[in-house]
C-alpha positions as CSV (number, residue, x, y, z in Angstrom):
1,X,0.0,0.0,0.0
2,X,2.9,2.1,1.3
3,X,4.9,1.7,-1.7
4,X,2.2,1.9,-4.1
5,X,1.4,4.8,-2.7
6,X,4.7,6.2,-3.4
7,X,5.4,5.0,-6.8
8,X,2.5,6.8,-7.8
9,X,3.7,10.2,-6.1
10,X,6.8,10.3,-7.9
11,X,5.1,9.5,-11.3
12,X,2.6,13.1,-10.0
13,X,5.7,14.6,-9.2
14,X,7.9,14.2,-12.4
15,X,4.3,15.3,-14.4
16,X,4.0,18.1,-12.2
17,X,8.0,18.9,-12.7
18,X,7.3,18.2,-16.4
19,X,4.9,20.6,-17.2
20,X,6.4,23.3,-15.3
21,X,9.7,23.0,-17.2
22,X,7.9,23.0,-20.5
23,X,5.9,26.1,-19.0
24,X,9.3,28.1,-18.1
25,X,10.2,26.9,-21.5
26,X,7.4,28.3,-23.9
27,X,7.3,31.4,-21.8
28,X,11.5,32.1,-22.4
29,X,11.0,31.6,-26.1
């Protein structure tokens, strides 16, 4: 539960980290 629980946090996180790179991205070109 724990770990399932976690795997699925760092898969949130690295969308989350994702899209605001692509954000900082768009907005310096």
């Amino acid at each position: 539960m724990v770990k399932l629980f976690t795997i699925m946090g760092k898969i949130k996180f690295n969308v989350i980290k994702k899209l605001i790179l692509d954000t900082v991205v768009a907005i310096k070109n």
